[in-house]
C-alpha positions as CSV (number, residue, x, y, z in Angstrom):
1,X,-56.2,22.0,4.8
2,X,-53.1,20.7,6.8
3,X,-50.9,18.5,6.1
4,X,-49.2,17.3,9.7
5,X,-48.8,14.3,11.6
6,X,-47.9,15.4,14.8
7,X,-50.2,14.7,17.1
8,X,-49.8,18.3,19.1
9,X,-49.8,20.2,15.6
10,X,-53.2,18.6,14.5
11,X,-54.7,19.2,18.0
12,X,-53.6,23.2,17.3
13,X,-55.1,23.1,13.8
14,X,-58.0,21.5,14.3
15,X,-58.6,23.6,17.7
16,X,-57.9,26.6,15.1
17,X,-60.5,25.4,12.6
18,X,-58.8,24.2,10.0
19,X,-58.9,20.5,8.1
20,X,-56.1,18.2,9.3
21,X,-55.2,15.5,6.8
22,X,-51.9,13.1,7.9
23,X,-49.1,11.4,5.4
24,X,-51.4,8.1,5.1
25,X,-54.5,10.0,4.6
26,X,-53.2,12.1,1.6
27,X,-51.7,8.7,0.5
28,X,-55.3,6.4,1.0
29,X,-56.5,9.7,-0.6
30,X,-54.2,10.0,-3.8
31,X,-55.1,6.1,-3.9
32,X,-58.9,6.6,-3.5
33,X,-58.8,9.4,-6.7
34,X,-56.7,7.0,-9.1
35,X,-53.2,9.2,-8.6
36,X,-51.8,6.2,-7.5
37,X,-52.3,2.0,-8.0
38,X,-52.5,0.2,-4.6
39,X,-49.1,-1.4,-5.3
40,X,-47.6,1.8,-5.3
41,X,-49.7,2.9,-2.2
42,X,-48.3,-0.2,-0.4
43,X,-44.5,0.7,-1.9
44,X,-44.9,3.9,-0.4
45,X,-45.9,2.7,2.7
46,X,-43.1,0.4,2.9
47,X,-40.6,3.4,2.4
48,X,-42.6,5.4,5.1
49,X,-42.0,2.5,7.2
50,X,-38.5,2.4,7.1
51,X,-37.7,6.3,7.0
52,X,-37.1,8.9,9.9
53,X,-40.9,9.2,10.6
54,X,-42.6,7.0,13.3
55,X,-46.2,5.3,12.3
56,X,-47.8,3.7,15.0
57,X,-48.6,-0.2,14.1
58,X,-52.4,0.7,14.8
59,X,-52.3,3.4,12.1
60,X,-50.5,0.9,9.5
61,X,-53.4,-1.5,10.1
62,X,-56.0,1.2,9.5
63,X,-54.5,1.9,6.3
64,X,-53.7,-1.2,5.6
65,X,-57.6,-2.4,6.3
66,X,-59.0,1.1,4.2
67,X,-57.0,0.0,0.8
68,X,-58.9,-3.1,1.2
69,X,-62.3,-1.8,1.9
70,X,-61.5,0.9,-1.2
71,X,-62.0,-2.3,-3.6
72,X,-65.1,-3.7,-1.9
């Protein structure tokens, strides 16, 4: 598996076979297997929000929606 969020990278990975996985999704994932609480999933978030890399405000929402739908 990869860890990458650029949009050209994944396209190379995935074109090369291999299992992409983004910052949020290992975050919704480390949330999903108990690593971390959803407070600290949305913490995190926050920080990712205000660093150097660039989430789209569609991709927030998704993220945003899945740690919802993780408790249904």
């Amino acid at each position: 598996m990869v860890l990458i969020d650029e949009k050209a990278g994944r396209k190379v990975a995935k074109a090369l076979g291999l299992k992409v996985k983004g910052t949020l999704g290992l975050l919704l994932l480390a949330y999903r297997k108990g690593i971390i609480n959803k407070t600290e999933a949305e913490n995190i978030l926050g920080k990712l929000e205000k660093s150097f890399l660039r989430i789209s405000p569609n991709l927030i929402s998704w993220f945003r929606k899945e740690l919802r739908r993780v408790n249904e």
